[in-house]
VOGU-3710 file (C-alpha; in Angstrom, 3 decimals, decimal comma):
1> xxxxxxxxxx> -104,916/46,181/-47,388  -106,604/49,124/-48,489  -105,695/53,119/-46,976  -108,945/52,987/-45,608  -108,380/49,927/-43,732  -105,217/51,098/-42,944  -106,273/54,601/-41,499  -109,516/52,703/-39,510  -106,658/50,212/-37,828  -104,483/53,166/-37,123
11> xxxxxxxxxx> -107,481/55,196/-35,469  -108,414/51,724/-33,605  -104,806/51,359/-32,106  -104,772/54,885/-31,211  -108,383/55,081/-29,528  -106,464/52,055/-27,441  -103,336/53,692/-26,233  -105,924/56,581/-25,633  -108,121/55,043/-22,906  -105,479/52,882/-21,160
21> xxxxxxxxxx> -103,810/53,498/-17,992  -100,306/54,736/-18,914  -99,237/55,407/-15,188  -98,356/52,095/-12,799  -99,417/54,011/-9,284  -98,362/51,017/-7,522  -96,682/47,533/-7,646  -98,628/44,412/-9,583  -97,657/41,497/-8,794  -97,565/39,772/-12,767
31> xxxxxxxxxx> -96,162/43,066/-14,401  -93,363/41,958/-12,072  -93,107/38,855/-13,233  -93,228/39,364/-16,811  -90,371/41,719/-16,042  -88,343/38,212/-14,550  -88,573/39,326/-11,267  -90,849/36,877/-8,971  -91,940/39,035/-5,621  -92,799/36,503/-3,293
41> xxxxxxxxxx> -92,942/39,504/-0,524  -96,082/40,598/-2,259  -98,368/37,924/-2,392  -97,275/35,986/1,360  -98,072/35,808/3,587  -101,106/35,265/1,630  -103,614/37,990/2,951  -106,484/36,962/5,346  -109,830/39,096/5,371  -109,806/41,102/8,641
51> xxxxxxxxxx> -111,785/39,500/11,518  -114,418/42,468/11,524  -114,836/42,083/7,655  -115,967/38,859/7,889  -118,340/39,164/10,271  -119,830/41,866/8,215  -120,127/39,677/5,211  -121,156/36,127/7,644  -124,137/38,266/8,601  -124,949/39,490/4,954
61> xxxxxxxxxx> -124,551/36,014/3,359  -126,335/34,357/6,220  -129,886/36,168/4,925  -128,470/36,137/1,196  -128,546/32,411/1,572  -132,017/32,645/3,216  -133,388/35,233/0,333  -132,324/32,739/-2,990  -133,612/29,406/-1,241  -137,092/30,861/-0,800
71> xxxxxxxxxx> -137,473/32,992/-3,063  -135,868/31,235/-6,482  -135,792/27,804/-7,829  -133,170/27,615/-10,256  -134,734/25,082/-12,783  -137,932/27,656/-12,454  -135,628/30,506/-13,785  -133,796/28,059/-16,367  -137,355/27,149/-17,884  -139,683/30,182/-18,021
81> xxxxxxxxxx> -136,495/32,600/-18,514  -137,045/34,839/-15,453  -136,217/35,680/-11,784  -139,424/36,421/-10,322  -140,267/39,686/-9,105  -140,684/38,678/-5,742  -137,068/37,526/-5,621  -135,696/40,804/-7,110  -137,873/42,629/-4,358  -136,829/40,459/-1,704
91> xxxxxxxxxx> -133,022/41,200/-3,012  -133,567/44,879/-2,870  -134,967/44,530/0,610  -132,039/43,026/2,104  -129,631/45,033/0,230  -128,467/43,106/-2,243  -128,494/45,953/-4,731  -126,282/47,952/-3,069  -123,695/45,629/-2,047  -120,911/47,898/-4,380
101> xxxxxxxxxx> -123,074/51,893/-3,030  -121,458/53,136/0,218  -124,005/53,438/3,259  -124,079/57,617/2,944  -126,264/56,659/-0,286  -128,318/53,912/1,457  -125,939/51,108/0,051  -124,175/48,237/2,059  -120,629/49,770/1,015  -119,282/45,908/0,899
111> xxxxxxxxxx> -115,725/45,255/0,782  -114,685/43,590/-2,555  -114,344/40,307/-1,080  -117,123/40,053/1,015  -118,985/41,431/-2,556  -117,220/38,686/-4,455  -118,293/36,440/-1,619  -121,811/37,517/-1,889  -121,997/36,873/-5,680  -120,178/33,317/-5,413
121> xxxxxxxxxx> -122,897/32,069/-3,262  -125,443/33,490/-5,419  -124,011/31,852/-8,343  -123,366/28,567/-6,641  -127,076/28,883/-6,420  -128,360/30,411/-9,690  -126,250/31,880/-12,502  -128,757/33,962/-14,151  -129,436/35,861/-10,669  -125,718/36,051/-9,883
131> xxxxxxxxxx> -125,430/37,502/-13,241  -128,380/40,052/-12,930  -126,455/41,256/-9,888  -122,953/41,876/-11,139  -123,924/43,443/-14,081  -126,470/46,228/-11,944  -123,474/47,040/-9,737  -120,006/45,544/-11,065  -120,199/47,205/-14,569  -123,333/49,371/-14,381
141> xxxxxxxxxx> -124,544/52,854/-13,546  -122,809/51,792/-9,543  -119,390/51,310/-9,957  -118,057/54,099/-12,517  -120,573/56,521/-10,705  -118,865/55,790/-7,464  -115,469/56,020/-9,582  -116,111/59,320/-11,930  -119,515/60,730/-10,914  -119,784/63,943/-9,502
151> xxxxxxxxxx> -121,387/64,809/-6,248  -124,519/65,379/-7,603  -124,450/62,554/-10,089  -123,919/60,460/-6,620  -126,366/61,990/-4,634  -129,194/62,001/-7,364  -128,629/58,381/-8,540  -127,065/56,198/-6,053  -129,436/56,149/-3,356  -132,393/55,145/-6,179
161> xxxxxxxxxx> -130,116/51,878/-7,341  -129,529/50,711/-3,798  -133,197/50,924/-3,445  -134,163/48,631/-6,143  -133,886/50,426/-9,243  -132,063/48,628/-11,872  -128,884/49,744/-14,060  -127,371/48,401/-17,351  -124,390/49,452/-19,355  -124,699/50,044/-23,142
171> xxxxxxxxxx> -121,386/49,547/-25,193  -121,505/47,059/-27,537  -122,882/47,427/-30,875  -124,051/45,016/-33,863  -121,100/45,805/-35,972  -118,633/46,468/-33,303  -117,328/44,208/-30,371  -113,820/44,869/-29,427  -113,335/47,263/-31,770  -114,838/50,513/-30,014
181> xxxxxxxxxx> -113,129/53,088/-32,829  -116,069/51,411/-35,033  -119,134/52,519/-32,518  -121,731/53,803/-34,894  -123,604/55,410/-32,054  -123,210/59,166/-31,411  -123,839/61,930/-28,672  -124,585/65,319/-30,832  -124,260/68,618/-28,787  -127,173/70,691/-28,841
191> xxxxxxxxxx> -128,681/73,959/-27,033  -124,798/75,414/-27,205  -123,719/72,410/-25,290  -125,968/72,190/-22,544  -127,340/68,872/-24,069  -126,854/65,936/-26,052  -128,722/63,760/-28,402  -128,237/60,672/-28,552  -128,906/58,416/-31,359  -127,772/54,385/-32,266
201> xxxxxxxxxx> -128,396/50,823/-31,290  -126,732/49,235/-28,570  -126,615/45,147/-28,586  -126,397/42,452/-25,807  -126,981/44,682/-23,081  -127,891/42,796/-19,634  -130,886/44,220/-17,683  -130,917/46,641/-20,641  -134,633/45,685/-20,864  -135,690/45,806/-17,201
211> xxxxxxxxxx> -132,819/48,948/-16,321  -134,604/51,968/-15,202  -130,353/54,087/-15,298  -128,222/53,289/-17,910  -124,395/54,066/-18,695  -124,031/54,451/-22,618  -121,150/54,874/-24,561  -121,613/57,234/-27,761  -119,356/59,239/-30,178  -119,304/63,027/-29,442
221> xxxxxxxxxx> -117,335/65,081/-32,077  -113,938/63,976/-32,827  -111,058/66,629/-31,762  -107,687/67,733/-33,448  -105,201/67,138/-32,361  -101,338/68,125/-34,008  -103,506/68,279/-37,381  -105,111/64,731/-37,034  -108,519/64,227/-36,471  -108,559/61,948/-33,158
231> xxxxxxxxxx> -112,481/60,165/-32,274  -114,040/60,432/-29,158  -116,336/58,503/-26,755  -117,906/59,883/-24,073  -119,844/58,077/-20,926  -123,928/59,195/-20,482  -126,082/58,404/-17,774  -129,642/57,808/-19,360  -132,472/57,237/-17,886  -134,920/54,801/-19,441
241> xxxxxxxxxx> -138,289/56,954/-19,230  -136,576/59,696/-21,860  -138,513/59,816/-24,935  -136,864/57,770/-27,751  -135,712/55,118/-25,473  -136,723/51,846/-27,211  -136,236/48,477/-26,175  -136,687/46,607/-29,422  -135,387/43,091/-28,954  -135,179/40,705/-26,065
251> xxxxxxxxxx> -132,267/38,495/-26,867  -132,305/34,678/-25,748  -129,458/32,499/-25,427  -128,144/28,702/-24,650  -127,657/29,180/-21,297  -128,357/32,090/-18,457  -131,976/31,704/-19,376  -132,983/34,057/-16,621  -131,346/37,140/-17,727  -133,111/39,902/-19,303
261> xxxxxxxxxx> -130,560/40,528/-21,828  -131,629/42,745/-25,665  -131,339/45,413/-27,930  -131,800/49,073/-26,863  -132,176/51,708/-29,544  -131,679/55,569/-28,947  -133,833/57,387/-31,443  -133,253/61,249/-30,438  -132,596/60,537/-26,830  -131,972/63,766/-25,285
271> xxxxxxxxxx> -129,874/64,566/-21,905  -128,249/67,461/-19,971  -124,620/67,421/-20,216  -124,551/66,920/-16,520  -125,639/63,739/-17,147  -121,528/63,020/-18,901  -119,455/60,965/-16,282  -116,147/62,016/-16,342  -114,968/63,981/-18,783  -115,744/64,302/-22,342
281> xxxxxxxxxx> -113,979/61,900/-24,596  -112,924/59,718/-21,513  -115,867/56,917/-21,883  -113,864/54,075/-22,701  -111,106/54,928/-19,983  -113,848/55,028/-17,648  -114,954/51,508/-19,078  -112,033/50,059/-18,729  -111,434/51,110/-15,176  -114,236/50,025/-14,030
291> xxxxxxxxxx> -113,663/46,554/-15,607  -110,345/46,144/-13,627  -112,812/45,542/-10,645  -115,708/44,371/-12,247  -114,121/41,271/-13,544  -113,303/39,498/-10,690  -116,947/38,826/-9,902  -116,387/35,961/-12,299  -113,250/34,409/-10,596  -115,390/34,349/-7,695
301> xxxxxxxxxx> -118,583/33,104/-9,778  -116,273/30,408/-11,473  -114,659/29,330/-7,686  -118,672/28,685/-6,689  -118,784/26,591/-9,787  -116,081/24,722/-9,782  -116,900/23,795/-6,144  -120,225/22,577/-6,853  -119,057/20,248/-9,583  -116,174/18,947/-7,039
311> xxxxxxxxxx> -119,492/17,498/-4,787  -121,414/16,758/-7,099  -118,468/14,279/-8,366  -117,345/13,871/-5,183  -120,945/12,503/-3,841  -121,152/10,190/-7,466  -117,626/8,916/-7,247  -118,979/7,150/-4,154  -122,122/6,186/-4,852  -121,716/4,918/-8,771
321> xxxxxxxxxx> -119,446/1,458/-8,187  -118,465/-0,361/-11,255  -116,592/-3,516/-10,968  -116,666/-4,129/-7,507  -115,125/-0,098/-6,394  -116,671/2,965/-6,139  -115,612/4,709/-9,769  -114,053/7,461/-7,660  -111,701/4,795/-6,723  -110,667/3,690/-10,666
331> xxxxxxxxxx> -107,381/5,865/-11,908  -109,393/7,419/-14,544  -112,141/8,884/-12,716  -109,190/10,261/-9,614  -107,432/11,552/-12,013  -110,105/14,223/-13,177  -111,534/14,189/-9,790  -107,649/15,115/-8,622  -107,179/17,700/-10,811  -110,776/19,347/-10,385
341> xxxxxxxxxx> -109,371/19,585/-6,481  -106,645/21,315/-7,420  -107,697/23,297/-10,213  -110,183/24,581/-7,739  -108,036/25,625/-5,124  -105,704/27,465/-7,470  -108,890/29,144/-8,858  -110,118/30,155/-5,050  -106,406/31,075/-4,442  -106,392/33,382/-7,510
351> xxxxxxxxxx> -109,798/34,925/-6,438  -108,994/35,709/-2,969  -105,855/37,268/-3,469  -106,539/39,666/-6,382  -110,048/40,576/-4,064  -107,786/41,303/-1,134  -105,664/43,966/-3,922  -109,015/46,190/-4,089  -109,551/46,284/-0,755  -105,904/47,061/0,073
361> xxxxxxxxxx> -105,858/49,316/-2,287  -102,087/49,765/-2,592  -101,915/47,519/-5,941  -102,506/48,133/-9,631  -104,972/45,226/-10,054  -105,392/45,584/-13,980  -103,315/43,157/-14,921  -104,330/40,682/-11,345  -108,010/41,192/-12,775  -107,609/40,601/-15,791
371> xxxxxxxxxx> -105,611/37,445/-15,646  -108,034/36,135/-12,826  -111,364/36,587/-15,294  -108,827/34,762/-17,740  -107,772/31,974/-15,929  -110,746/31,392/-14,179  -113,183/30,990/-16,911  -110,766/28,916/-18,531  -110,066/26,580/-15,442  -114,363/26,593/-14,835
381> xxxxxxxxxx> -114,843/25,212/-17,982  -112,796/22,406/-17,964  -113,952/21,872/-14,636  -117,426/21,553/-16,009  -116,484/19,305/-18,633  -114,874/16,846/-16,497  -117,639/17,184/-13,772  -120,234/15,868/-17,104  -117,758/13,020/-18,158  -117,518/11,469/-14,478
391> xxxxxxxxxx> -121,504/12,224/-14,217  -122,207/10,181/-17,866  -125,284/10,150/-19,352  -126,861/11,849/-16,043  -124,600/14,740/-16,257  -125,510/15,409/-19,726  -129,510/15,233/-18,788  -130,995/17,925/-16,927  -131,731/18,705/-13,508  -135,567/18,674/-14,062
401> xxxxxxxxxx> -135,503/15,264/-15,790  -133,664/13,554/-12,957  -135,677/14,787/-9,955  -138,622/13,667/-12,243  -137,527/9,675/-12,393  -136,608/10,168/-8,557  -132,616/10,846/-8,994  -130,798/13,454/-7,467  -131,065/16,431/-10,024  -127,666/17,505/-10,005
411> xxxxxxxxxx> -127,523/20,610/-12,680  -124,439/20,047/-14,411  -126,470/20,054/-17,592  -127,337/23,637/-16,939  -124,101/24,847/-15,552  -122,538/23,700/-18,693  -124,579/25,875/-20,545  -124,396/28,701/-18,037  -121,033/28,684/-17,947  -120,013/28,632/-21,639
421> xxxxxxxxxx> -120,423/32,710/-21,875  -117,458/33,098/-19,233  -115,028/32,403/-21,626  -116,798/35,671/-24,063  -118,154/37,867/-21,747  -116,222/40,871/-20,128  -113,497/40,197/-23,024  -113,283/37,119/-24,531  -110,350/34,946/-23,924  -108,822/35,932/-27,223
431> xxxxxxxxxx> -109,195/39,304/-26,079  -108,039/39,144/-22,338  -104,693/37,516/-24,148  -103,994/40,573/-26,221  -105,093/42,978/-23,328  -102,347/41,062/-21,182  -100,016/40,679/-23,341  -99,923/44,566/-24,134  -100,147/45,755/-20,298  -97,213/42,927/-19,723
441> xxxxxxxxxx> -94,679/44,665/-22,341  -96,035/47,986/-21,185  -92,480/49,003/-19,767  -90,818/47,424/-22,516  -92,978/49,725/-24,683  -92,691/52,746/-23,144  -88,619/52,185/-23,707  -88,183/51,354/-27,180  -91,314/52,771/-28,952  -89,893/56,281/-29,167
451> xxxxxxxxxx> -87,037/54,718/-30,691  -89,544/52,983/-33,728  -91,404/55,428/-33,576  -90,872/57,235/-37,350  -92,144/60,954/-35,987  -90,086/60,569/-33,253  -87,130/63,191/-33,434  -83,334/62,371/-33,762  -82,707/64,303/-30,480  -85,523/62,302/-28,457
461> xxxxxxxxxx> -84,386/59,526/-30,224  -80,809/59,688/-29,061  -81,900/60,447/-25,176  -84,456/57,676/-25,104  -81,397/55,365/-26,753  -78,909/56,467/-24,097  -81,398/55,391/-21,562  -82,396/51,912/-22,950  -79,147/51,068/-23,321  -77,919/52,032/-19,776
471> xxxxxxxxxx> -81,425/49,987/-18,670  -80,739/46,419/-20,376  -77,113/46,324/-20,137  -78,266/45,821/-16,380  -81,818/44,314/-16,944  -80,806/41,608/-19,514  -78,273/39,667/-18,227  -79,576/38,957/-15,018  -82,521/37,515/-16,552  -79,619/34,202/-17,493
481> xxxxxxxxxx> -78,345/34,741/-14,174  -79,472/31,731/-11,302  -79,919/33,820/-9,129  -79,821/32,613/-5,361  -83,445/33,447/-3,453  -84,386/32,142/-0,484  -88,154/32,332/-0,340  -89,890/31,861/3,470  -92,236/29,225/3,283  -91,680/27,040/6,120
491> xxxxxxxxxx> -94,648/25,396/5,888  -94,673/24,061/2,733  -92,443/20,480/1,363  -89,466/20,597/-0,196  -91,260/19,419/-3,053  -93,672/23,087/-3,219  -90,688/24,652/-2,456  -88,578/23,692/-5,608  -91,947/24,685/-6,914  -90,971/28,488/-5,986
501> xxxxxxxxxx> -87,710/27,935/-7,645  -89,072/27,177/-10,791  -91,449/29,898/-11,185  -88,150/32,331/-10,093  -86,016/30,544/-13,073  -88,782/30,695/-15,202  -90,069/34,380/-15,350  -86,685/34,691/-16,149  -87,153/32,777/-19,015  -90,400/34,485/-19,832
511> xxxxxxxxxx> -88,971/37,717/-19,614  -85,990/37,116/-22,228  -88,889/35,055/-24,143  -91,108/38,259/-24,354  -87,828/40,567/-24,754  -86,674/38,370/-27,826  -90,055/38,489/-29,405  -90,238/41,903/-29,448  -87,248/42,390/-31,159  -87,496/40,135/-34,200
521> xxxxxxxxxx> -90,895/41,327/-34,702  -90,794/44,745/-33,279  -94,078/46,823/-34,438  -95,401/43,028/-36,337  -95,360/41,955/-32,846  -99,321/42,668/-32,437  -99,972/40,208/-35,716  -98,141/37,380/-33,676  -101,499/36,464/-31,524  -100,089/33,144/-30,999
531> xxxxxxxxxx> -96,619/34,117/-29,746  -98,564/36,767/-27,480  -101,184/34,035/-26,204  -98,475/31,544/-25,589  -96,548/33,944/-23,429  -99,376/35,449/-21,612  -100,326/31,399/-20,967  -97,071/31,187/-18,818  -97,627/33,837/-16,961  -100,820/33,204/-15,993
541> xxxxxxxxxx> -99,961/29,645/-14,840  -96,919/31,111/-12,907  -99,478/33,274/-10,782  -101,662/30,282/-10,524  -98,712/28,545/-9,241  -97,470/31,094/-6,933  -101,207/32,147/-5,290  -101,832/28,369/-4,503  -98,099/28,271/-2,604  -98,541/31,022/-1,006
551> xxxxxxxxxx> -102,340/30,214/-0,221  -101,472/26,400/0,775  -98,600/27,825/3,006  -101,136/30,068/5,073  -103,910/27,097/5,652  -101,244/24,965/6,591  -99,880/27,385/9,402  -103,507/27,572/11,022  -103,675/24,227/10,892  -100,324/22,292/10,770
561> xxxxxxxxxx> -102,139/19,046/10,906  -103,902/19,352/7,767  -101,516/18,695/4,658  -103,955/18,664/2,243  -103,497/21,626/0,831  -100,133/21,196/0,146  -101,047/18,231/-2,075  -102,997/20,064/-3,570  -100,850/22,849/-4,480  -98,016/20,192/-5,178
571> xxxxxxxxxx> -100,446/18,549/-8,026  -101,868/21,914/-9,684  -98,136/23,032/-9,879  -97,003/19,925/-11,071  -99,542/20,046/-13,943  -98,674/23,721/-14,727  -94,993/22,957/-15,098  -95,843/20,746/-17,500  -98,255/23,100/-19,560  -95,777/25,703/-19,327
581> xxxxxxxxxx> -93,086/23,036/-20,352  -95,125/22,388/-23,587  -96,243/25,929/-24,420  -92,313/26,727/-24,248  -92,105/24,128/-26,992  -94,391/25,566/-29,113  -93,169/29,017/-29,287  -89,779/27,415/-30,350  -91,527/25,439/-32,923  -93,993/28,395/-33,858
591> xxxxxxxxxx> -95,024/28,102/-37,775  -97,723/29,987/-38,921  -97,530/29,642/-42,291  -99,705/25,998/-42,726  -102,523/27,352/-40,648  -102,495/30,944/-41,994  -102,300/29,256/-45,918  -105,304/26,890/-44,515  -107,259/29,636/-43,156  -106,855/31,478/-46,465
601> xxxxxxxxxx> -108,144/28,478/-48,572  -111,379/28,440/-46,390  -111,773/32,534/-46,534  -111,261/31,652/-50,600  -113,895/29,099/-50,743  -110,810/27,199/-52,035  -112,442/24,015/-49,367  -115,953/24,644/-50,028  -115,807/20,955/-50,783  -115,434/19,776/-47,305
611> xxxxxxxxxx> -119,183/21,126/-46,728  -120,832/18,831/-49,072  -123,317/16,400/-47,508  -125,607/18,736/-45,376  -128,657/20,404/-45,345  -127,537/23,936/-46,469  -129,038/26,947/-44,578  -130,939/27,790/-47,959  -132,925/24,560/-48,258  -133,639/24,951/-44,693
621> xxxxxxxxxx> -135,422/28,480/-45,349  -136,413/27,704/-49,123  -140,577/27,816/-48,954  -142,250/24,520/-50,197  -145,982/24,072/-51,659  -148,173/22,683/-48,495  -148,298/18,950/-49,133  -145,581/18,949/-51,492  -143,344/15,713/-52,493  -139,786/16,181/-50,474
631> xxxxxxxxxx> -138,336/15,485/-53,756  -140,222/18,586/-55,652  -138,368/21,874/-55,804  -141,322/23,836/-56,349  -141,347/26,608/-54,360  -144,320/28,623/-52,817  -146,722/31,017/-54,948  -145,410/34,440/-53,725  -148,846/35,561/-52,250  -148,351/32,663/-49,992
641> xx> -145,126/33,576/-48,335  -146,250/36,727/-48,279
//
């Protein structure tokens, strides 16, 4: 690897560290668990939204429901590519653009869940509007101005989005994706600092087009600090009527047809420094904070999702009989249509909870968000898959098609292609992995990485020793310890309840697991993305496991009579033990060496051969002579192409 490489990773890693929270205010749930210690006192009883709070959001989703079925037709939106402007108008009318503003600014001030209610139905309606939606007020100009803004910023700004104005959020870039330390965009001080001008191209920006505010991320001058030169990024609210604002390219994609979703350029954009949220150099902090929230908007979208596909299969499974049954009724089809049921209430259970953190407000919900957008996406997609197997050939034609030949038009085409961008958007599941993974070892980190740390002084080094050692001569071997733990759940079977044993032995396991891997690999750790995604998979399954408990035990105390849920968490757990069984398995049998050697023969061209027999992407674009023979090579005169 070359120094420059080097010094560009270095910069990367440290731009990181940089904009993460380093301080744990309060108590999460998984960083608990990935320290071996399972707290079933803070997820049950599992929390129920308050009587008042639900009324507020039954009235609010009552004419939400009433505002999509008039006003949008989901196959409409899938085949011309937009939400009419009647719908968006009638949104704004009832609110619906100010779910996230608090009333002083003319908003609804929703809680999170009745918010994350509020999308779900949208989305179990229409993706594309659901997704128009989140992004104005779950990662647009809303949320960090309600965050970081100042009074002003509030006062000037909010009240105009909760009318109807629409926001975006400008970060990524062509070249860079999770790699902000590369963002080629920059915020130049001018006028002694009273102003900035902006200049770049931001990429992929939803309601970018259409946004009259924007939040953009840009590079203001880097700062020194102890001699190094350390880069900076720096929040801006811009407005889209300031000269050199370009929209230059509406961007289309396989699903979410109805988004307006392109390529914004800055050429000379210039705004008052009062328009900075936050402070300077603090963009992608901001960002990042107001992702911890933002994300769960697609827990709750995926929960819609899944449901939908559970009737639509539910509805088929009866009606489609082969053989004399229903196919519902053959083992192949109940399993799927089993595990959809469960995988659905673990994803509800997941969605619920972490929405119930926010509101709470007395839990650091990073890590909860994060592994909810994770597992959710994840779940939803295989969900969707399963939902187009049981379906057949009608699940894999579209909605449009059916109603035409006089068959229920079930969308599962189009929710399969909706819901692909889950698993990539808001951090892609590759991403969310490492981002987990790093927040889980974060106390291990903050512990030994003085220690490795080669600037780090002898003195510091012998103080921060002292204290690790006094720490896991404790920590360490209670994590082999069975420890006794009686967990109240008198509700549940004895079967769900070994279930809370397990996931007590086994983020012990986890813990040592994570605790070992850091110290054969130490600072190599990071290169390991398969050790890291294996042990963030465990977790995430153990606070699948332990939200659907908890959840099943509180619907089965309002109504005793009704064991169904209890099956149901019985089967997802069941499942997960044996995924976590397996992924245990392949961290003990972890060899990297084949498919790193592979991957280097196809980075070599070294299997070039294994592409022969297809029309290359040159023939496809090579010009022919009008009327030409397929078999003649001749190419077009150049005044032609031309």
């Amino acid at each position: 690897m070359k120094f420059s490489d080097i010094k560009e990773k270095q910069q990367a890693i440290e731009l990181a560290e940089d904009s993460r929270q380093t301080e744990w205010e309060f108590t999460s749930f998984i960083a608990e668990l990935f320290a071996g210690r399972f707290r079933w006192d803070l997820i049950h009883p599992f929390p129920v939204q308050r009587a008042d709070d639900r009324k507020i959001g039954d009235a609010f989703l009552a004419s939400l429901e009433e505002c999509i079925t008039e006003h949008i037709n989901p196959s409409d939106v899938d085949r011309t590519g937009d939400i009419p402007e009647t719908a968006i108008r009638a949104l704004a009318a009832i609110g619906a653009l100010g779910m996230k503003i608090p009333k002083e600014y003319g908003g609804l001030g929703l809680s999170q869940t009745n918010y994350n209610r509020a999308i779900a139905l949208v989305a179990s309606h229409c993706a594309s509007t659901a997704v128009f939606l989140s992004a104005h007020q779950s990662i647009g100009v809303p949320q960090p101005l309600k965050l970081f803004g100042t009074a002003e910023q509030k006062q000037k700004y909010l009240p105009r989005l909760a009318a109807g104005e629409i926001s975006a959020f400008a970060l990524t870039e062509i070249d860079v994706g999770s790699d902000p330390a590369q963002m080629k965009t920059t915020a130049t001080p001018v006028d002694d600092g009273r102003n900035y001008v902006i200049n770049g191209t931001k990429l992929w920006c939803t309601n970018g087009p259409h946004a009259s505010i924007l939040i953009v991320m840009a590079r203001t001058p880097s700062i020194t600090v102890n001699g190094r030169k350390k880069p900076q990024i720096t929040a801006f609210i811009v407005e889209a009527d300031t000269p050199g604002f370009e929209v230059v390219h509406r961007c289309a994609f396989m699903g979410l047809h109805g988004i307006v979703n392109g390529v914004l350029r800055f050429n000379d954009v210039k705004v008052p420094r009062e328009n900075i949220i936050g402070e300077l150099g603090k963009g992608l902090k901001i960002a990042l904070i107001t992702l911890n929230t933002g994300r769960l908007t697609l827990p709750a979208a995926s929960a819609a999702v899944d449901k939908c596909c559970l009737r639509y299969s539910r509805r088929w499974s009866l009606e489609r009989t082969q053989w004399g049954l229903p196919v519902g009724r053959h083992q192949a089809i109940a399993e799927k249509l089993a595990a959809m049921a469960a995988d659905t209430f673990a994803t509800d259970s997941i969605t619920w909870l972490s929405s119930s953190y926010v509101d709470r407000g007395n839990t650091d919900v990073r890590l909860e968000a994060a592994v909810a957008k994770y597992f959710a996406t994840e779940v939803t997609w295989r969900i969707v898959d399963d939902a187009v197997q049981i379906r057949g050939g009608r699940g894999y034609e579209s909605a449009e098609s059916l109603g035409q030949r006089g068959e229920h038009p079930y969308p599962l085409e189009r929710m399969m292609r909706d819901t692909r961008i889950n698993r990539i958007i808001e951090g892609t599941s590759e991403i969310m992995r490492l981002f987990i993974a790093r927040e889980a070892m974060d106390a291990h980190f903050r512990r030994l990485m003085p220690l490795m740390n080669p600037r780090t002084s002898a003195k510091t080094k012998l103080t921060h020793g002292i204290r690790a050692v006094a720490h896991y001569a404790l920590w360490y071997p209670r994590q082999w310890l069975p420890l006794p733990q009686h967990f109240r759940a008198p509700h549940l079977s004895r079967r769900c309840r070994s279930h809370l044993r397990y996931i007590s032995r086994t983020s012990r396991r986890l813990a040592r697991t994570l605790f070992h891997a850091m110290g054969r690999y130490q600072q190599r750790l990071e290169k390991e993305q398969l050790i890291l995604a294996g042990i963030v998979e465990i977790g995430t399954e153990l606070f699948a496991m332990a939200a659907t408990l908890a959840h099943a035990e509180q619907r089965i105390g309002e109504t005793p009579d009704d064991r169904t849920p209890g099956r149901l968490a019985d089967h997802y757990c069941r499942n997960a033990r044996k995924r976590i069984d397996q992924v245990f398995r392949d961290l003990r049998d972890h060899r990297p060496g084949l498919l790193e050697a592979i991957a280097d023969d196809i980075l070599e061209q070294r299997l070039t051969w294994l592409e022969d027999g297809i029309v290359t992407e040159d023939a496809v674009a090579k010009p022919r002579v009008r009327g030409a023979s397929p078999h003649d090579n001749s190419t077009m005169p150049e005044a032609a192409t031309a």
